[in-house]
C-alpha positions, 0 to 999 in steps of 0.5 A: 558497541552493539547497537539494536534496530529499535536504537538505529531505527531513531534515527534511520529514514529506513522505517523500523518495520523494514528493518524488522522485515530485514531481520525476519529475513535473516539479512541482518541480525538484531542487534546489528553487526559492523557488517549490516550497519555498514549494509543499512548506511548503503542503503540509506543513501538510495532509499527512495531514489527514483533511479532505483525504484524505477527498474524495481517497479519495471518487473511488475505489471502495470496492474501490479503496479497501479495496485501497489501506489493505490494501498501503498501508504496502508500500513498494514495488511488488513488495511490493503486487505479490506481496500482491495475488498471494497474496490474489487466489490462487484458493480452493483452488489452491496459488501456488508462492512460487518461481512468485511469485520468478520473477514478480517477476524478470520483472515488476521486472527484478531477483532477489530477495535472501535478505532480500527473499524473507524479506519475501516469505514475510511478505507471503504470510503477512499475505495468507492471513491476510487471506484466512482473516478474511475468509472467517470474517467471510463465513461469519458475515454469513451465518449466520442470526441466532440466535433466543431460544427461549421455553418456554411 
């Protein structure tokens, strides 16, 4: 019996988007074959495993690294697009959400819908505040530490 992505990603830990990824990469075949069902139960049992994430995550940088747990919960490219847009945003420049609206169009080939753009205004949110932290944290780290003072 054949069994397509959309029927084992119902009941998968393995995301449906992933399984389309595989698919799109010619690792399995849709619908799935004895050979990729047996594949996706292998991988189904060290899915999110720390021991094998870890000397995946060891091969990029730390830059990469930090970059990658920051958007890693933005499903979608134009999401991770439009953080990295507003958390890269100079020190002391504005960024125009319409200028990042029109960006998007371009970049994606799509417009943006009212709720899309709602989200948007939420990602720009988490950026500057992301941003803010982060220069918090660098002014501290750079503070000299604080010294006992002794009364003799």
């Amino acid at each position: 019996m054949s069994i397509t992505i959309t029927e084992f990603a119902k009941d998968s830990i393995i995301p449906k988007k992933v399984l389309r990824y595989l698919n799109r990469a010619g690792i399995i075949q849709d619908p799935l074959c004895a050979e990729d069902r047996i594949g996706l139960q292998f991988l189904e049992k060290v899915w999110s495993k720390k021991e094998v994430l870890r000397p995946q995550f060891t091969k990029l940088s730390m830059k990469a690294r930090l970059s990658f747990i920051r958007t890693a919960d933005l499903p979608t490219k134009w999401e991770r697009y439009a953080y990295t847009r507003f958390r890269n945003q100079e020190e002391g420049k504005s960024l125009a959400m319409q200028t990042v609206v029109e960006e998007i169009g371009i970049t994606f080939g799509f417009s943006l819908n009212n709720q899309q753009i709602e989200r948007l205004y939420k990602i720009r949110n988490r950026a500057q505040v992301a941003r803010h932290r982060e220069k918090n944290l660098s002014k501290k780290q750079n503070e000299p530490l604080l010294q006992a003072q002794t009364n003799n």
